[in-house]
C-alpha positions in Angstrom: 51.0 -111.0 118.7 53.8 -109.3 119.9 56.5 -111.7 121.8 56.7 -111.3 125.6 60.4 -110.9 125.2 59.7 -107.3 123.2 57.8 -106.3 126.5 61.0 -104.6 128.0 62.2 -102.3 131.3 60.8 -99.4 129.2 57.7 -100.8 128.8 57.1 -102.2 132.1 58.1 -99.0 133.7 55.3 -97.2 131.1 52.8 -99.5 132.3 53.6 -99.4 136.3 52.7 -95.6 135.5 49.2 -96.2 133.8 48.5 -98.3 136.4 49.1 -95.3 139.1 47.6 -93.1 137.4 44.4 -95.2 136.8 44.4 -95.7 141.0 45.1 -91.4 141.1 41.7 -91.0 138.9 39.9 -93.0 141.2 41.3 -91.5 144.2 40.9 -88.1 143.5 36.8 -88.3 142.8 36.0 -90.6 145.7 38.0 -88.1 147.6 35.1 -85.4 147.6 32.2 -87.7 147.1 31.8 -88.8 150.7 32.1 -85.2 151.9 29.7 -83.7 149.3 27.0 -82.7 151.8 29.8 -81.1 153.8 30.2 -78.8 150.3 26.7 -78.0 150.4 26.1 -77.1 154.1 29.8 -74.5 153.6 27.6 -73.0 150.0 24.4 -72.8 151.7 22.5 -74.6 149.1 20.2 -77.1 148.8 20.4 -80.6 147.6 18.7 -79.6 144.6 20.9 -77.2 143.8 24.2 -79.2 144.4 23.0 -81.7 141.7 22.2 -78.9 139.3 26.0 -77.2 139.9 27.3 -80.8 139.0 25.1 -81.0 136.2 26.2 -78.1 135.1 30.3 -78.7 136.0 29.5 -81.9 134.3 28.0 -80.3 131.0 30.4 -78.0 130.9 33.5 -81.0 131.6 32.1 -82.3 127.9 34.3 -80.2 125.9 37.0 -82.7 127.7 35.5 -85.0 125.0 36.0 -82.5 122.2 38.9 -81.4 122.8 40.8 -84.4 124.2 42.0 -85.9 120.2 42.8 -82.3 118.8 45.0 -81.6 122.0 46.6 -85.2 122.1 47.4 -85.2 118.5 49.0 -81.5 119.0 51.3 -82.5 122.5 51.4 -86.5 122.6 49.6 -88.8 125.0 52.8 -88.3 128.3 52.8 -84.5 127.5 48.7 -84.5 127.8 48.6 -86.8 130.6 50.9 -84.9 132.3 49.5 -81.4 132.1 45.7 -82.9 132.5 46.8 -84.4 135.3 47.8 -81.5 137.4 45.5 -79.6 136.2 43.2 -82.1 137.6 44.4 -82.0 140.9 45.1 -78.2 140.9 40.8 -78.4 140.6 40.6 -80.2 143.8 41.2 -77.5 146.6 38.5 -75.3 144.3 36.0 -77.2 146.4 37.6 -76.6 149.5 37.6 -73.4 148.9 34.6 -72.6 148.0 32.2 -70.6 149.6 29.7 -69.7 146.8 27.7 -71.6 143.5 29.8 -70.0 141.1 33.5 -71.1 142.5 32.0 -74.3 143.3 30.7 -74.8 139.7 33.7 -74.3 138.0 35.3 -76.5 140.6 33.0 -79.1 138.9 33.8 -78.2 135.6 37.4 -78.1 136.0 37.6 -81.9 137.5 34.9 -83.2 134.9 36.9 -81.3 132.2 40.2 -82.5 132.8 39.0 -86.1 133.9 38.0 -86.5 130.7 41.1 -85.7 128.7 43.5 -87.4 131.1 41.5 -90.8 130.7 41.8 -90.5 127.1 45.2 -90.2 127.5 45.9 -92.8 129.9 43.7 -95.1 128.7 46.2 -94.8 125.1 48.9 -95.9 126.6 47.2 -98.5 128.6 45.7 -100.2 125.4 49.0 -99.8 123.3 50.6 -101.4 126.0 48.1 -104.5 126.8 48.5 -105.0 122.8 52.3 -105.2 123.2 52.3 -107.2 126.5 52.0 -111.3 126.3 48.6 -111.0 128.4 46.1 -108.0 128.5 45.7 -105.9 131.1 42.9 -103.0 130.6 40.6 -105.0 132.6 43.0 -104.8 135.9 43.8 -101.5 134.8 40.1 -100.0 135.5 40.4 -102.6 138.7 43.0 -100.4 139.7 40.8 -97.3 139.5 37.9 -99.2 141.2 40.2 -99.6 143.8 41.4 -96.2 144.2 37.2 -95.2 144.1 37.2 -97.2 147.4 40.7 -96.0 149.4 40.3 -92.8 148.3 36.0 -93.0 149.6 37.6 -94.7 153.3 40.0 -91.8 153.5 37.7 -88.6 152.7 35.2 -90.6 155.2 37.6 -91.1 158.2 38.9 -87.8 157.3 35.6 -86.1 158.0 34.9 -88.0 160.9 38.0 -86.8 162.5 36.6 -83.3 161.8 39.8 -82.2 159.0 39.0 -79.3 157.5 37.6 -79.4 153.3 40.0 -77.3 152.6 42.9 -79.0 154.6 42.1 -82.3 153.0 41.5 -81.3 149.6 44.3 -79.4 149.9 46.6 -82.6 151.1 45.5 -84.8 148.5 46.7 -82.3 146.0 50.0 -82.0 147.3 49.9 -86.0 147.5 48.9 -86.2 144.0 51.6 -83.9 142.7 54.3 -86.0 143.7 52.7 -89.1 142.1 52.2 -87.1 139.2 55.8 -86.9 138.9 56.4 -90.3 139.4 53.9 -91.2 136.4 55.3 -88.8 134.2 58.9 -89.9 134.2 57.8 -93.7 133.2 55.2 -92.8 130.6 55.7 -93.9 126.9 57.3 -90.7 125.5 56.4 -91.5 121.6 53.1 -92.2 120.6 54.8 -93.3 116.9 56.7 -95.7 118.3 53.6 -97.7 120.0 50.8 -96.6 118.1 50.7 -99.0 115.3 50.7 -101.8 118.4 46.8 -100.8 117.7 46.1 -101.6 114.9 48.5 -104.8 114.1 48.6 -106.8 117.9 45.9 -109.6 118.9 44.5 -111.4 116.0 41.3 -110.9 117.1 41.7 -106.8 116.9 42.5 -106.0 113.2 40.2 -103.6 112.3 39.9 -102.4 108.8 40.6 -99.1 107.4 37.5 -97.0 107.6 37.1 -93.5 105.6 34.0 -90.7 105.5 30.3 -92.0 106.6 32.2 -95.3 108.0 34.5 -93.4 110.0 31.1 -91.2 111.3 29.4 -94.4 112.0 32.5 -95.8 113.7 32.5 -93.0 116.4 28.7 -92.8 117.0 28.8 -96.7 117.9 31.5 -95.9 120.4 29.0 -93.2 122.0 26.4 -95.1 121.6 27.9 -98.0 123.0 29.4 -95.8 125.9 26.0 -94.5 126.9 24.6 -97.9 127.7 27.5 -99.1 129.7 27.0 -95.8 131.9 23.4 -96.0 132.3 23.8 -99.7 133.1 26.6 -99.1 135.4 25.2 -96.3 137.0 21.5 -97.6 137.5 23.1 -100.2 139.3 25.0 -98.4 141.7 23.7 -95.6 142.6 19.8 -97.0 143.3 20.7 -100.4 144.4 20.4 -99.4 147.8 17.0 -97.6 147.6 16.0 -100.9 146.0 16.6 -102.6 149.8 15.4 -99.5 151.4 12.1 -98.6 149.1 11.1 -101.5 148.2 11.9 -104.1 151.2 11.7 -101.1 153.8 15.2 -102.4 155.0 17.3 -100.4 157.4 20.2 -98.3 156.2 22.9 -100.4 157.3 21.4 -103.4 155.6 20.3 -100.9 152.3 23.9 -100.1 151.5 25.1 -104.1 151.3 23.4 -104.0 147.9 25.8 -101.1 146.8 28.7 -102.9 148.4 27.6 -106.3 146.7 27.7 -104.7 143.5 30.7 -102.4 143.8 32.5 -106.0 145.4 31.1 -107.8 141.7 32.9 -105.0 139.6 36.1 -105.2 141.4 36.3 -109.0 141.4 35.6 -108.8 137.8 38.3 -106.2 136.8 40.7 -108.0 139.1 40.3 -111.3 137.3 38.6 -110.1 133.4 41.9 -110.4 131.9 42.4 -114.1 133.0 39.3 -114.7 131.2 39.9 -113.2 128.3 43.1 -114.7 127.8 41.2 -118.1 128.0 37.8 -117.4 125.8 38.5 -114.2 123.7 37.1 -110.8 123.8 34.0 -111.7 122.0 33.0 -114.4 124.5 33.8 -112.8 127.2 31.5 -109.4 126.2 28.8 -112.3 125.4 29.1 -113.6 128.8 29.0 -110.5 130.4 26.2 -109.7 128.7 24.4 -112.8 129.8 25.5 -112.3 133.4 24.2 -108.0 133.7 20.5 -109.3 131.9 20.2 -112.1 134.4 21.7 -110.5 137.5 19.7 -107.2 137.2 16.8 -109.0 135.8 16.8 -111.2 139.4 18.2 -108.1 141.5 15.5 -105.9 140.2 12.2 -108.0 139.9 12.5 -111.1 142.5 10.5 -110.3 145.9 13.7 -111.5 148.4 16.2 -109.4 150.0 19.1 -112.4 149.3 18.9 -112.9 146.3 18.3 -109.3 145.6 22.3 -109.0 146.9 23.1 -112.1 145.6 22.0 -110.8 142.5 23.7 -107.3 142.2 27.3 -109.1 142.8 26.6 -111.1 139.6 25.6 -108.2 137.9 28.4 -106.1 138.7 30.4 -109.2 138.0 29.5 -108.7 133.9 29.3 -105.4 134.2 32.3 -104.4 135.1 34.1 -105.9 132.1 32.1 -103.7 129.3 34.3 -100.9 129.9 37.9 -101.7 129.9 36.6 -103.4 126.8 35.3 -100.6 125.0 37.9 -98.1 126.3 40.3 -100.7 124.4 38.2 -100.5 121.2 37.9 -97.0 121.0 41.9 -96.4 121.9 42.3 -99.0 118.5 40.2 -96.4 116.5 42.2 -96.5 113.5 41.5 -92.7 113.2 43.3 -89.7 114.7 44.6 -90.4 118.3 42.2 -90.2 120.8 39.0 -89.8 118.4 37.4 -92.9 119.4 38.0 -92.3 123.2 36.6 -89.1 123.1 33.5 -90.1 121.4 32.9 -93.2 124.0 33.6 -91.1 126.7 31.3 -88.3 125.1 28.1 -90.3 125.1 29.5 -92.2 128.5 28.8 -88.6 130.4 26.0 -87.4 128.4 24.2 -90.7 129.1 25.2 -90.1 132.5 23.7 -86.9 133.3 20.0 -88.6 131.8 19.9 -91.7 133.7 19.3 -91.0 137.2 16.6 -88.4 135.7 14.3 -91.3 133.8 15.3 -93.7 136.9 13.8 -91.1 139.5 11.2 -90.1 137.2 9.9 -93.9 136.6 10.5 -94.6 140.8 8.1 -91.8 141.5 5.1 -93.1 139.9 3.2 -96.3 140.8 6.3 -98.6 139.8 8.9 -99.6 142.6 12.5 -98.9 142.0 13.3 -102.2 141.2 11.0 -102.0 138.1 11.9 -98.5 137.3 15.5 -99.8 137.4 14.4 -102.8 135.1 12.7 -100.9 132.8 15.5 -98.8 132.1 18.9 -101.6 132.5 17.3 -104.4 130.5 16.2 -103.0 127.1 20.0 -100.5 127.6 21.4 -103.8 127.4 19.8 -105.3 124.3 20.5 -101.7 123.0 24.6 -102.8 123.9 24.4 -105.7 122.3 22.7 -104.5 119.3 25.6 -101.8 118.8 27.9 -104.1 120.1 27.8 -105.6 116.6 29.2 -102.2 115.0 31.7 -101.4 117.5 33.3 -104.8 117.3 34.7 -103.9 113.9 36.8 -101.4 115.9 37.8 -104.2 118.0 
């Protein structure tokens, strides 16, 4: 392992930067989330049709995925960060602005598009940079983007409530952004050859082996593999853990949403302290653990007939989930491939998985089964399916 002493100014100041521009990413989404029916009522459409345009703006945001490793490998992880990044805000005000389903589609397509290629980016230089450090720091790093899901959610909410204008906000978190942007892209690393064997040679636990042809191919469809159960685990447990209060328990909607808070409280506890961990136990025992802890808290959250434990239950599971991430967004950056290869395959099967989920979920919760076992029937055997391909995408590890 690298020395602490070799982490220098230049490095800190590279890593104070990733760590901004992890809390921007999160930010920026959460700041149109809350005010989504807002977007729908200025379109005239119905909810239907807002989830098909982000379907769409979504499907559309894969070629971020594609074209993330071509463009980094032509410009350099700052240069791409850089330009992704404004473009990324530059998409924001699209929604603000809109006032029909085809500007407010590629609204969506533009974020989802350029979301994609500045977390490959960023999520580079974090990795290199946790290699070269004397402690990681990728789980803190997606903490720090956890967080900025939840200022940048309280903001757009009060904002809305004070009655600011879609096109005023979106408009001042653009202009906000910018100037961060600037910021970030003054303390990024500005040569990837200078870092980029950190991963491939740091931790002694990480020294993957030089693969070529179908190895390579198998590599990358781990990663995407591996990427779609973390998202469909992730997002199962998010985004229906309050209808599992309300549906199921016929709880009121203030007491509904603790589930979501309890679980979205688990992940940032467990971003905010996975790296102390890992220090202590290794990578491998910490993805075991978490593994443990996501079975056995959705198994209980899911399937046991008590409101308590139910909310108990999705803080543990967000506990061990929140670690599978930062963890495979750190294999996939030590892909020993072309640059940004690996993270564009993770985060390729991350969003296709993404748009499927709530589909089966819904689907399952509208026949005889409750949501809790539609939610189990879909998160349990997703994470035998993890830890099965968990097996292949260590070697990238």
């Amino acid at each position: 392992m690298t020395s602490p002493s070799q982490f220098g100014a230049l490095e800190q100041r590279a890593l104070l930067s990733v760590a901004t521009q992890f809390f921007v990413n999160g930010a920026v989404f959460a700041s149109f989330v809350p005010r989504l029916p807002e977007i729908r009522d200025v379109v005239d459409i119905t909810v239907g049709e807002l989830g098909l345009l982000i379907t769409i703006g979504g499907m559309i945001g894969l070629l971020g995925s594609l074209g993330a490793s071509p463009i980094i490998e032509r410009l350099g992880t700052r240069r791409t960060l850089i330009i992704g990044a404004l473009a990324l805000v530059g998409f924001l005000p699209v929604l603000g602005l809109a006032r029909t389903p085809y500007v407010l589609v590629i609204g969506f397509a533009g974020l989802q598009t350029f979301d994609v290629i500045v977390d490959v980016a960023m999520n580079l230089q974090g990795s290199w940079l946790s290699a070269r450090r004397h402690a990681p720091v990728m789980n803190r790093l997606h903490g720090l983007w956890s967080l900025g899901t939840v200022v940048g959610g309280l903001a757009a909410s009060q904002l809305a409530g004070l009655g600011v204008s879609l096109r005023d906000h979106f408009f001042g978190v653009s202009a906000l952004m910018f100037v961060v942007i600037v910021f970030v892209g003054r303390g990024l690393l500005r040569e990837d050859r200078e870092f980029s064997h950190v991963a491939v040679t740091s931790h002694a636990e990480h020294r993957p082996e030089k693969v070529r042809g179908r190895g390579k191919r198998t590599a990358l469809a781990a990663l995407a593999i591996a990427g779609g159960c973390a998202i469909v685990v992730e997002l199962t447990s998010s985004d229906w853990a309050a209808f599992r209060l309300s549906d199921d328990f016929g709880a009121g909607a203030g007491f509904a949403g603790l589930a979501y808070v309890a679980f979205t409280s688990g992940m940032t506890l467990g971003r905010f302290g996975g790296d102390s961990v890992l220090v202590k136990i290794g990578s491998d025992q910490l993805f075991r653990g978490a593994l443990v802890l996501s079975f056995a808290g959705m198994a209980a959250a899911s399937l046991v007939p008590n409101r308590a434990v139910t909310i108990a239950a999705y803080m543990v599971a967000g506990v061990g989930i929140s670690t599978f991430f930062p963890k495979l967004y750190d294999d996939a950056a030590r892909y020993p491939g072309k640059s940004g290869a690996g993270l564009g395959a993770l985060t390729g099967g991350s969003r296709l998985a993404g748009f499927i989920a709530p589909a089966v979920v819904g689907a399952l919760a509208a026949t005889e089964l409750s949501v809790g076992q539609a939610s189990a029937l879909v998160t349990l055997p997703t994470l035998g399916g993890l830890a099965v391909v968990s097996f292949t995408a260590r070697r990238l590890s």
